[in-house]
N, C-alpha and C positions, 0 to 999 in steps of 0.2 A: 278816199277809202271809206268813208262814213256814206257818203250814198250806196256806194256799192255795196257795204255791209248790210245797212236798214233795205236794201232793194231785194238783198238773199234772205233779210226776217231774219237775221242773226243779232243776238247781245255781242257787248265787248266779253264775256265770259265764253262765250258760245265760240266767236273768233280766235279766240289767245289760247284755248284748248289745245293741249300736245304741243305748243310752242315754242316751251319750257320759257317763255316770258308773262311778264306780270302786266295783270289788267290796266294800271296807270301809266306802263311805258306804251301800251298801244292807245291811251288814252291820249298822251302827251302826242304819238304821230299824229291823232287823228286832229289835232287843235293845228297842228302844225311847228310845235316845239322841239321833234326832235325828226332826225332824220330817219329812216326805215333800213335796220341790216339787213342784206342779203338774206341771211336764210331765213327773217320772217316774211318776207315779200316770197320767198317762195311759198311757205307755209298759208300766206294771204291768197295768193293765186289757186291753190290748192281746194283752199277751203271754199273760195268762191266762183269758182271754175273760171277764172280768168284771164287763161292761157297763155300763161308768163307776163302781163302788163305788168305787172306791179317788179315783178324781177326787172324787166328790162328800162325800167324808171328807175328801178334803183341804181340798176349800173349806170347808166347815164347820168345822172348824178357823182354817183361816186367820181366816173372820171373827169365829171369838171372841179369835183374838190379836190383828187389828188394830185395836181400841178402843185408841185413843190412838196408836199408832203406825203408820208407813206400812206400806204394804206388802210394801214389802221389806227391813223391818225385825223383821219379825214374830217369826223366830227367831230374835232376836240375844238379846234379854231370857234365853231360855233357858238361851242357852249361856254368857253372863254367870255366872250361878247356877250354871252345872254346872263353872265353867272354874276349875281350879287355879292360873294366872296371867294377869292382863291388864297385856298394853302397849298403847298407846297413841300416835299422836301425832296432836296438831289442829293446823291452820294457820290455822283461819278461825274456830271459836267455841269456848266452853268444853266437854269432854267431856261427855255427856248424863250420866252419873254422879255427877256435879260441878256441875250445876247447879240454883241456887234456883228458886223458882216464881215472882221476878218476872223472874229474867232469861230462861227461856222463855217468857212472856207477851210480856216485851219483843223478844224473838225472834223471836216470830210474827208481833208485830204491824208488822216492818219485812218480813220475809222473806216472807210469806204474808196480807197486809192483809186479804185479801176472806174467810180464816176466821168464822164463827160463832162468839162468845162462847163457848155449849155446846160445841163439837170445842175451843175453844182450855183450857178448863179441862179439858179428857177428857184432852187433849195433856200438859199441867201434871200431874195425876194420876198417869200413866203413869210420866212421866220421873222423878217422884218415887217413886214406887211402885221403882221399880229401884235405887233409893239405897238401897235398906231391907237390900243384901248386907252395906254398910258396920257393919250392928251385927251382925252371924253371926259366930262367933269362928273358926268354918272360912269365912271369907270367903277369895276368891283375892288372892294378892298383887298389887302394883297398881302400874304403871311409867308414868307420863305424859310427857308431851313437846309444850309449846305452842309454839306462836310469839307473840312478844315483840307482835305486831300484836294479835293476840285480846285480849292487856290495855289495850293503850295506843290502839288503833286502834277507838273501841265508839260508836254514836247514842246510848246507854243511859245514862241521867241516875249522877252521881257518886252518890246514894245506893243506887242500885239496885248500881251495880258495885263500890263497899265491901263492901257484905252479900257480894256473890257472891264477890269475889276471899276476905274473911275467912273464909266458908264453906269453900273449897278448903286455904285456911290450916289451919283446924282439922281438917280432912278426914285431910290427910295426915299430919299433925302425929299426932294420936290415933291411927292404925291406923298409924306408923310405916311409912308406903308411899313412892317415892318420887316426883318431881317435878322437871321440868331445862323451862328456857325456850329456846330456839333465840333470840338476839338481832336485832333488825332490823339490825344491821351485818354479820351475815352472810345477805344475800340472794341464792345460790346454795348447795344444799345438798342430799341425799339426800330424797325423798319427795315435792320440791316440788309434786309434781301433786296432791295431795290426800290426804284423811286415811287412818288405817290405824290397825286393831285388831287385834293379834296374841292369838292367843287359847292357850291350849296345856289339857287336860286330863288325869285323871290315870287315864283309861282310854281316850284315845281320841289318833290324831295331831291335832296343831295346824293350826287353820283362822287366815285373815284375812279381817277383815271391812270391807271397802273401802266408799266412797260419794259420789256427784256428784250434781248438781241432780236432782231426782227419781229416781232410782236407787241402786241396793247391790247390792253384790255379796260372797258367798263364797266364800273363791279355797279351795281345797282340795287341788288338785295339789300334788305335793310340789317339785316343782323351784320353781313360783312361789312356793310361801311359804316355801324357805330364802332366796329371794331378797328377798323382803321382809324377814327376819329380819336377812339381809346388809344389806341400806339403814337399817336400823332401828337397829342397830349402831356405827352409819358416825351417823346423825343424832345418836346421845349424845355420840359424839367433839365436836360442833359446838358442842353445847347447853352451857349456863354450867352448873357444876356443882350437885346440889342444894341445897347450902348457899346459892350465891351467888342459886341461883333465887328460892328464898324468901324472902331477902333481898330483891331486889327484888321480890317479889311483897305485902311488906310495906310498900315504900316506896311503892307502887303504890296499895294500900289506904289510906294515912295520906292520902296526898294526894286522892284520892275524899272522904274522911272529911271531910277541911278542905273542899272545897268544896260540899259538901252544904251542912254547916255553914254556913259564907258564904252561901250561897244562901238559909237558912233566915231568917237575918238580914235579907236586901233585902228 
């Protein structure tokens, strides 16, 4: 995109023009840091009379990143890998980083019934496939934040949610990351509308990567993600501290554990 640009005599100001994006995020394409949405690769085309290339790079692209995940998740995996720290917090499931391949199977098959077998293992793959930062010794550091519902509040049979909750155990436990629960006694608190990934890297400003039923979003403006930093701040004040998190996150798992067991028994 840089030769094409300096070949039409255009600045990055002159290009980003009516984009509604910021000079640094097409800075970051042009290095090669982030990947190109759709509709600025149309806007690129446009400007540079390029008759869809850049559109049709982009799609191509995208559908080799979205095997296994959605679409508007596509460049999140990326920037996971490229991020020097992640925070974190879920209100409603376990963090996709954090999770085993039955409790995504079990995920989908309450969340999304009408899946394919095939797309649901693609899905499994994926999400596991992203877990794999967790062994790189330059992995980013890793700040969680549940709600006390995601453990206690599951359809997901007590063996499945032992393995996963003890997964998350070991997780954090071995790459000394940390982890704080938000308790279901306190049901008013900072982010309650839904989840958020604060991302920061070590060459580029910090993005947030938000998400609701079918949809995601990149916040990238700087005033909205000090602000999410601000609420994100505010939600650890609320959260039981890490010690006592996993604490109960262990009491959590024993009691799953027992009743597996019991269950095995009838």
């Amino acid at each position: 995109m840089r030769y094409r640009r300096e070949q039409a005599g255009l600045t990055l100001e002159q290009l980003v023009e009516g984009s509604f994006r910021g000079i640094s995020f097409l800075s970051q394409i042009e290095r090669g840091e982030r990947g190109m949405p759709l509709d600025l690769a149309r806007h690129v085309d446009q400007k540079l009379g390029t008759d869809g290339f850049f559109e049709r790079r982009c799609e191509d692209a995208a559908k080799a990143r979205r095997v296994g995940h959605a679409w508007y998740y596509a460049d999140v995996p990326d920037m996971e890998k490229r991020a020097l720290s992640l925070e974190e917090w879920a209100p409603n499931v376990v963090p996709g980083l954090l999770q085993t391949g039955a409790y995504v199977r079990g995920l989908i098959q309450y969340v999304e019934p009408e899946v394919p077998p095939k797309a649901v293992e693609e899905r499994v793959s994926a999400r596991l496939a992203r877990a794999e930062l967790w062994k790189r010794e330059d992995r980013p550091s890793y700040w969680g934040i549940l709600s006390e519902s995601v453990i206690r509040r599951t359809p997901l049979s007590p063996a499945v949610m032992a393995e996963q909750l003890d997964h998350i155990l070991d997780v954090i436990r071995s790459t000394r990351n940390v982890l704080q629960i938000v308790p279901e006694t306190v049901p008013w608190h900072p982010l309650a509308g839904g989840m958020a990934k604060i991302m920061t890297f070590p060459d580029a400003p910090p993005l947030v990567y938000t998400e609701g039923d079918l949809t995601g979003h990149i916040v990238d403006f700087p005033a909205q993600v000090k602000e999410f930093r601000r609420r994100y701040d505010w939600l650890r004040a609320v959260a039981l501290s890490p010690e006592a998190s996993l604490a109960l996150m262990d009491d959590a798992a024993r009691i799953y554990r027992d009743e597996a067991q019991q269950g095995d028994l009838t």
